[in-house]
N, C-alpha and C positions, 0 to 999 in steps of 0.2 A: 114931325115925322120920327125924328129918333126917340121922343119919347114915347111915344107910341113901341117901336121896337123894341126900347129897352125894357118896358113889363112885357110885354110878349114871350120877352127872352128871361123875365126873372119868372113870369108862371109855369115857362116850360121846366126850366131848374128846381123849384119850389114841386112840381109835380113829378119828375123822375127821379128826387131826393126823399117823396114823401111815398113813393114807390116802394123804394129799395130800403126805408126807412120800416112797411111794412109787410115786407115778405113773407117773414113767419108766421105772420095772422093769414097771411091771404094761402099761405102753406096749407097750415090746419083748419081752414074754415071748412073741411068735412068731418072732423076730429069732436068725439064728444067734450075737449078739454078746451075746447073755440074760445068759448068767452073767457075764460079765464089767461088763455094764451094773447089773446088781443088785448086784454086790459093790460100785463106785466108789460106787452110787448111796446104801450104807448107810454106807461111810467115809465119802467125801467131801460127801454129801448136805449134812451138817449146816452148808457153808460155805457157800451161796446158790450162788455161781460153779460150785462143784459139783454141784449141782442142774440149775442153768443146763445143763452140757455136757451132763450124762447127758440131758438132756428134750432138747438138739437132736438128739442122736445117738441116741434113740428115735426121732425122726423123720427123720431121715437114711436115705434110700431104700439098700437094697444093693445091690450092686454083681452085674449077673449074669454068672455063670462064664461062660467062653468055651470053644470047643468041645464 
C-alpha cells in the first residue's frame, strides 16, 4: 500500500513540475511564434534564464502586419 502512494505522489509532483516547467508554451499556444516558443521552452527551459526569455516572449504583445 505505501508503494502504491508513493508513485501516486511522485506522479502528482512529476505533473505539477512539468506544468509549471511549461507555462510559457501553454502562455503562447495562441501566438503565431508557438512552435518555436515550446521547442526553446523544452531545450532551454531547464537553465532558469531560459525559462525567463520563453515566459517574457509569451508575453511579448505581436507585432500587427501592415497593410
Amino acid at each position: 500500500m505505501e508503494i502504491m502512494a508513493s508513485l501516486i505522489l511522485a506522479l502528482v509532483i512529476i505533473t505539477v513540475i512539468g506544468f509549471y516547467y511549461l507555462i510559457p508554451s501553454l502562455i503562447a499556444r495562441k501566438k503565431s511564434s508557438f512552435k518555436t516558443i515550446l521547442i526553446l521552452n523544452i531545450l532551454l527551459g531547464w537553465t532558469v534564464i531560459g525559462w525567463i526569455v520563453c515566459l517574457a516572449w509569451a508575453f511579448y504583445p505581436e507585432r500587427k502586419k501592415e497593410g
